[in-house]
C-alpha positions as a printed Julia matrix, in Angstrom:
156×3 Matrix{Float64}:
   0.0     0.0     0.0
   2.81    2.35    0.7
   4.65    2.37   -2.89
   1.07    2.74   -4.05
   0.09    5.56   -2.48
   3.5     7.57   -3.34
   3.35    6.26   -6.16
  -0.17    8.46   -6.8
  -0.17   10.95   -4.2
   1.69   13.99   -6.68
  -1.22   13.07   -8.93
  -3.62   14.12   -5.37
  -1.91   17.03   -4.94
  -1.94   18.19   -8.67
  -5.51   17.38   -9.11
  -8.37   20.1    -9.59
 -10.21   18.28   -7.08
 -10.05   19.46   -2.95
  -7.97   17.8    -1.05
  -9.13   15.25    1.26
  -9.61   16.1     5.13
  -7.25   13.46    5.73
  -4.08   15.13    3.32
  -4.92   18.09    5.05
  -4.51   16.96    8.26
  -0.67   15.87    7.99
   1.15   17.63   10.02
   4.79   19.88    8.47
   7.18   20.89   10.99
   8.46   24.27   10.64
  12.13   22.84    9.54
  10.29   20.97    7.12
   9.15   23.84    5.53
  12.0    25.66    5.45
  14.32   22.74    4.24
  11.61   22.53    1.38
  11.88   26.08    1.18
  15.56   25.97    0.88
  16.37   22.9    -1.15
  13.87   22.27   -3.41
  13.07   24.07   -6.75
  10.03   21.44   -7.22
   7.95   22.3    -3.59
   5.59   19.48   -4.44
   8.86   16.88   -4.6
  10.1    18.17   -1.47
   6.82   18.06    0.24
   6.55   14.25   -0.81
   9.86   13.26    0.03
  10.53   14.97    3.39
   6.55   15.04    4.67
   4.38   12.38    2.78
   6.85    9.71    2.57
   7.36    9.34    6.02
   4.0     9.95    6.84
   2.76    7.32    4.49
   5.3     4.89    5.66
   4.41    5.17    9.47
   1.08    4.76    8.85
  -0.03    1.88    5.89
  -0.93   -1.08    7.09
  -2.91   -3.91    6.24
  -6.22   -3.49    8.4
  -8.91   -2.64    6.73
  -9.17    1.54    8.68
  -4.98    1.97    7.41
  -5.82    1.05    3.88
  -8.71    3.22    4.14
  -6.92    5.77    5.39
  -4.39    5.64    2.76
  -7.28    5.7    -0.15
  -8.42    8.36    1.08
  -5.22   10.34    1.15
  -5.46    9.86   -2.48
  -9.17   10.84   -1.97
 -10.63    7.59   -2.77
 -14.03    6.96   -0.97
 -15.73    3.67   -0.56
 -12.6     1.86   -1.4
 -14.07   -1.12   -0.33
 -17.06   -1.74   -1.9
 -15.03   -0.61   -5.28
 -12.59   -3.77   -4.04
 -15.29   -5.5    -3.3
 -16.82   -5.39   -7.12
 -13.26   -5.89   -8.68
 -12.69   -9.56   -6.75
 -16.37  -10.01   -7.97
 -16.58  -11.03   -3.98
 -19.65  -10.92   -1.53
 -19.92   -7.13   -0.05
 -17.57   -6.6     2.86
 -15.05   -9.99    2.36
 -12.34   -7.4     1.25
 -12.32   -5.64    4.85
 -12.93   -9.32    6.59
  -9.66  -10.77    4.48
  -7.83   -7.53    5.45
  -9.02   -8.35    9.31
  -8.21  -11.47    8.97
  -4.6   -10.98    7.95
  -4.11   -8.35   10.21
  -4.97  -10.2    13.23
  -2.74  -13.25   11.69
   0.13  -11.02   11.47
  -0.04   -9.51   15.08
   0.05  -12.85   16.3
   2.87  -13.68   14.38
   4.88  -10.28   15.76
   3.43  -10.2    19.48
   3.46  -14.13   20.21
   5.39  -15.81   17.84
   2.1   -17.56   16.61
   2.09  -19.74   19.2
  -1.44  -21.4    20.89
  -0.25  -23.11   24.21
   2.55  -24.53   24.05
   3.14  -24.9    20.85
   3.48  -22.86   17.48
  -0.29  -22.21   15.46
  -0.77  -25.26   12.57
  -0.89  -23.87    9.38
  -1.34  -25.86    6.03
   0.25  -25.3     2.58
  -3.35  -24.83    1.39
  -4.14  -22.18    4.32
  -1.07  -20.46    2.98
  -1.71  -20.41   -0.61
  -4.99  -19.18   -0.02
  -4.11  -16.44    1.7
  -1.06  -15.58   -0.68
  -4.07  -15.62   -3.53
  -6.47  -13.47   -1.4
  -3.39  -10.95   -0.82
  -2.49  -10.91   -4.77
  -6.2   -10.05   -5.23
  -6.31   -7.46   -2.8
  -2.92   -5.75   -4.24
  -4.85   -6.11   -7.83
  -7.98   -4.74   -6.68
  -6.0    -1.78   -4.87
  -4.23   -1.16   -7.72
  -6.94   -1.16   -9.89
  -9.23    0.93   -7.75
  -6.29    3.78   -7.86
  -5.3     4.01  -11.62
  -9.31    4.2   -12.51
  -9.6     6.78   -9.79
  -6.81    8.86  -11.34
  -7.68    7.77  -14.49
 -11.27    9.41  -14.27
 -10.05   12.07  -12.47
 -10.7    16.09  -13.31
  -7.32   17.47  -15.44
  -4.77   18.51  -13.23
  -3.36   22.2   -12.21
């Protein structure tokens, strides 16, 4: 989700569209500003690579409110219904999957994925379908984006 979103966030920032509450709530320290200020021909460059980038990094994710926080950086709304219709899957499976994962992987990080004594059983088939429900997800993200920009208002 992260290389996504800077990979499309100069094309939020150039569009003719507002920006979404949640861009405009990113905070810029005042020697960010004047680094930009100072360094950077481009403003919009420096802005993404000393403000966005880090921001974006910090907070993408794979739970279902951090992807929807990043869409709508890139002011994408209803992102998951959108995902939803592109993996042709039943309304609200994209944000269960995403759960799903999410919950797998803290497990994984806070308790080595252990139940009891032992480490969590998983099969090759668990695994591949979860590596297929992940490519989707990354498709359907991907997707949802380039139409967004794609049908987006010219830029400034």
């Amino acid at each position: 989700m992260n290389d996504l979103v800077m990979d499309h966030i100069g094309e939020a920032l150039r569009s003719n569209t507002p920006d979404s509450a949640r861009l405009q709530e990113i905070p810029m320290t005042v020697g960010q500003w004047r680094e930009i200020e100072s360094r950077y021909k481009r403003r919009g460059r420096g802005l993404r690579e000393l403000v966005l980038k880090d921001f974006v990094a910090n907070y993408a994710g794979t739970s279902p409110t951090k992807v929807g926080g990043m869409m709508s950086l890139l002011g994408i709304e209803k992102w998951s219904k959108k995902m939803d219709t592109y993996r042709k899957s039943p309304k609200g499976s994209t944000e269960q999957f995403l759960t799903d994962v999410t919950k797998r992987r803290k497990r994984l990080a806070h308790s080595g994925d252990r139940i009891g004594q032992g480490r969590a059983h998983i099969t090759v088939n668990e695994v591949q379908v979860a590596l297929d429900g992940l490519r989707s997800v990354v498709a359907a993200a991907e997707s949802v984006v380039t139409s967004h920009f794609s049908a987006s208002p010219p830029q400034k």
